[in-house]
C-alpha positions as CSV (number, residue, x, y, z in Angstrom):
1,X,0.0,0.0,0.0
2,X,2.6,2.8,1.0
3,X,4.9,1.8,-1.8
4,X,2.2,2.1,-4.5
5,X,1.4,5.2,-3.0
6,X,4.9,6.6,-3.4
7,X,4.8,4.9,-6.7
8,X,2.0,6.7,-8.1
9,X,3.1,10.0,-6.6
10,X,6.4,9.8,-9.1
11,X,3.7,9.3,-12.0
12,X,1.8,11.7,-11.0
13,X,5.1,14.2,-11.0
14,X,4.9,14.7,-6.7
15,X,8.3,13.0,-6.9
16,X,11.7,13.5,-8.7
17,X,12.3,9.9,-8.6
18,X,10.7,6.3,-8.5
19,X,10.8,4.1,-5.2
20,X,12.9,0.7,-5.9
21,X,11.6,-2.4,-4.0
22,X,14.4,-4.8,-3.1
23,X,14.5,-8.3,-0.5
24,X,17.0,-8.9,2.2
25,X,17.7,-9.6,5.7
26,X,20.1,-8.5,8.4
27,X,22.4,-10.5,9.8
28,X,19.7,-10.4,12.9
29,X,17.4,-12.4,11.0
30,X,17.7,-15.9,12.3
31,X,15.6,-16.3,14.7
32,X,14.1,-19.9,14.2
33,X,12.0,-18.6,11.8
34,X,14.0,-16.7,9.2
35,X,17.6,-17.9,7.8
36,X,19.7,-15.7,6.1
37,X,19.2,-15.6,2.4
38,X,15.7,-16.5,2.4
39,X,15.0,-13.4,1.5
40,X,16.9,-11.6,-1.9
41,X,16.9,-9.3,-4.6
42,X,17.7,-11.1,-7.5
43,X,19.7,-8.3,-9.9
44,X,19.1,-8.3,-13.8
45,X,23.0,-7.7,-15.1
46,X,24.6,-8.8,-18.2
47,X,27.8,-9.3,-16.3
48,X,28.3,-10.4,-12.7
49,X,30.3,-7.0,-12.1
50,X,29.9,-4.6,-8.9
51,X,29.3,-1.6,-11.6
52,X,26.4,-3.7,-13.7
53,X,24.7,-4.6,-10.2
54,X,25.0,-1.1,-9.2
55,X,23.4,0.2,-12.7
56,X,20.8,-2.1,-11.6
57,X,19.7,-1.3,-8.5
58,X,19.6,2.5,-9.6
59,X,17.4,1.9,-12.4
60,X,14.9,-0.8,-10.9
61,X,16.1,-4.3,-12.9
62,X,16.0,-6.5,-9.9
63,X,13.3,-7.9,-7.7
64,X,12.7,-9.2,-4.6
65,X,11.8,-13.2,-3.8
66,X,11.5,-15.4,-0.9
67,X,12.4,-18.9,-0.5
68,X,12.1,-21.5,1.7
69,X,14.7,-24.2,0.6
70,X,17.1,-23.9,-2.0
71,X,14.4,-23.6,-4.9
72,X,12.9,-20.1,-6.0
73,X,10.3,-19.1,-8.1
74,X,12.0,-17.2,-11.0
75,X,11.1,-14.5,-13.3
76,X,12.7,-14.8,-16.5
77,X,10.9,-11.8,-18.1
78,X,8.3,-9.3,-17.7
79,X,7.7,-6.5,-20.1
80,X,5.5,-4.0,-21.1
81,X,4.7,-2.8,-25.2
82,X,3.3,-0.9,-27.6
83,X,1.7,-3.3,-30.5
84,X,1.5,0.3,-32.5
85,X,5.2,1.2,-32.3
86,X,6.8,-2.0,-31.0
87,X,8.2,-0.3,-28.2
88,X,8.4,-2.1,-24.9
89,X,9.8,-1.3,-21.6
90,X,11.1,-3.8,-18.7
91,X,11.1,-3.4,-14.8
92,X,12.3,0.4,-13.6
93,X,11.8,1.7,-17.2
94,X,9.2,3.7,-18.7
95,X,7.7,3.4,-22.2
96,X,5.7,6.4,-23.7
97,X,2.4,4.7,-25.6
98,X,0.0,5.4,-28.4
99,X,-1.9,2.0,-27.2
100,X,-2.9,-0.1,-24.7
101,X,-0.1,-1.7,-22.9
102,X,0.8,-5.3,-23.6
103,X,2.8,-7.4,-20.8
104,X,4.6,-10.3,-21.1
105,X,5.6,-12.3,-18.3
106,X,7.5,-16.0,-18.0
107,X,7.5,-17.0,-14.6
108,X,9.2,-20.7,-13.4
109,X,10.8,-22.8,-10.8
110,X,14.7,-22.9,-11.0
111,X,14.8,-26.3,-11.0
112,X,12.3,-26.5,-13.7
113,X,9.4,-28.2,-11.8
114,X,6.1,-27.7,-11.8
115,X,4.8,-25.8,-9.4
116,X,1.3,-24.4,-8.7
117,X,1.2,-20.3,-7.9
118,X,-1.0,-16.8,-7.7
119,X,-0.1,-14.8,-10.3
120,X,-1.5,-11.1,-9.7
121,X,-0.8,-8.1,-11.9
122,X,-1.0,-4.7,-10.2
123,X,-2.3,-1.4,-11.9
124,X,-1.7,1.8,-9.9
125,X,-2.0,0.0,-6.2
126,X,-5.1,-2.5,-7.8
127,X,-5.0,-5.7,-8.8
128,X,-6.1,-5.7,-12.2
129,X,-5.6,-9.7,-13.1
130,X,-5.3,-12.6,-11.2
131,X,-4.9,-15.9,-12.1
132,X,-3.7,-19.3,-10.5
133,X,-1.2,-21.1,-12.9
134,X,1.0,-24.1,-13.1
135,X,4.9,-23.5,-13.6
136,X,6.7,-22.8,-16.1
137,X,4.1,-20.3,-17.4
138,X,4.1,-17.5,-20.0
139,X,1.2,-14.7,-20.4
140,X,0.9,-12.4,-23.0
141,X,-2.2,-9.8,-21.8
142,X,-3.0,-6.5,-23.1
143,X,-5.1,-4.4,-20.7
144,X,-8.1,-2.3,-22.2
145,X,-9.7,-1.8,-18.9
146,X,-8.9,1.6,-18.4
147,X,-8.9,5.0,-19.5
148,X,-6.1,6.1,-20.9
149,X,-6.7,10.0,-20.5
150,X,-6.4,9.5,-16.8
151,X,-2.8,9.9,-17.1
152,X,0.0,7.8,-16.9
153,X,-0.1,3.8,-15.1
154,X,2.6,1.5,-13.6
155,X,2.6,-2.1,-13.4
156,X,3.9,-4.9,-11.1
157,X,3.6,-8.5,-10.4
158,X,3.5,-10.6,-7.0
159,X,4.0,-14.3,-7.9
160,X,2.7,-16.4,-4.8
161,X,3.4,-20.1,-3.9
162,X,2.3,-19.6,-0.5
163,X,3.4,-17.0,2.4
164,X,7.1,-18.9,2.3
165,X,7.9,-18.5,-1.5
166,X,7.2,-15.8,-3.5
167,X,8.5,-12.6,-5.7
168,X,7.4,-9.2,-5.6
169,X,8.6,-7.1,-9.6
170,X,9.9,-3.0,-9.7
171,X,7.7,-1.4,-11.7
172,X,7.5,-0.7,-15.8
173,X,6.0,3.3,-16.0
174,X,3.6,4.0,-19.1
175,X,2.9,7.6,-20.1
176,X,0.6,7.4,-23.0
177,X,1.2,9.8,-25.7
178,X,-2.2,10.8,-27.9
179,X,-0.5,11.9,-30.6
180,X,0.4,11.3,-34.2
181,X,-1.0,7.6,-34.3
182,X,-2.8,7.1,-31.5
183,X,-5.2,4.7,-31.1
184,X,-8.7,4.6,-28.5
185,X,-9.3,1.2,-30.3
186,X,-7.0,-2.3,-29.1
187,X,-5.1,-3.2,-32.1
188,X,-6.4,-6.6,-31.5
189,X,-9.7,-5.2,-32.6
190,X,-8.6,-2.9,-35.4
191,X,-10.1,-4.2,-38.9
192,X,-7.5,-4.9,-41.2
């Protein structure tokens, strides 16, 4: 709740900068319940350097997951595009859109098993779709529910096993731009 609030004050221009979520513990953490590394950000880098996970964590390609055991849910992709411009966006960036957004997501165990989990994407602060799937899973899903003159949106996923095992996305921004080519109608829908 407070960090879509701060989330949605950056779109709305109340803030010079975007919040970053992260997961970690303190070396305080085990306390029967909790053991160190349970809790992570897991960095998108090319490289495994200290300057690439730096770039990272200042521009929001990294999430946060929780494990029990040695197994984590994994998130090899989530994106946001524009079918108009081809255009897309991943987690801390922001993509300026004639269209509705399109996000694609592939979400699976790291040891490749099968695993049954809540997928939830989050408009603004509101779940907007939620669906219980079977690992490995991919979802392509453009969203027409909304107004796009209410100004701009940001998206993010929570993946849920249970309370133990679970990831939490950064954001992807989308500040839709009416101009030249702009579109009220899904593409999916336009006649051709």
């Amino acid at each position: 709740n407070e960090w879509d609030k701060v989330l949605g004050e950056y779109i709305q221009g109340l803030r010079e900068k975007p919040v970053w979520g992260y997961g970690g513990n303190n070396y305080l953490c085990e306390d029967g319940k909790t053991k160190f590394g349970e809790v992570r950000t897991i960095f998108l880098v090319r490289q495994k350097t200290r300057d690439d996970v730096l770039e990272a964590m200042a521009r929001g390609r990294m999430y946060a997951v929780r494990q029990k055991g040695d197994e984590r849910i994994s998130l090899d992709y989530f994106t946001v595009s524009d079918a108009l411009s081809g255009r897309q966006a991943n987690m801390g960036e922001e993509l300026i859109s004639n269209d509705f957004p399109e996000l694609k997501v592939k979400i699976r165990m790291t040891n490749g098993d099968e695993k049954t989990v809540r997928l939830s994407i989050v408009r603004n602060g509101m779940e907007v779709k939620q669906e219980t799937i079977s690992l490995p899973y991919e979802l392509i899903w453009r969203d027409v529910s909304f107004d796009k003159s209410e100004g701009p949106v940001f998206y993010r996923l929570k993946v849920e096993a249970d309370s133990d095992n679970y990831l939490v996305s950064n954001p992807i921004f989308i500040r839709f731009d009416e101009g030249e080519g702009a579109n009220d109608i899904p593409v999916a829908q336009v006649a051709k």
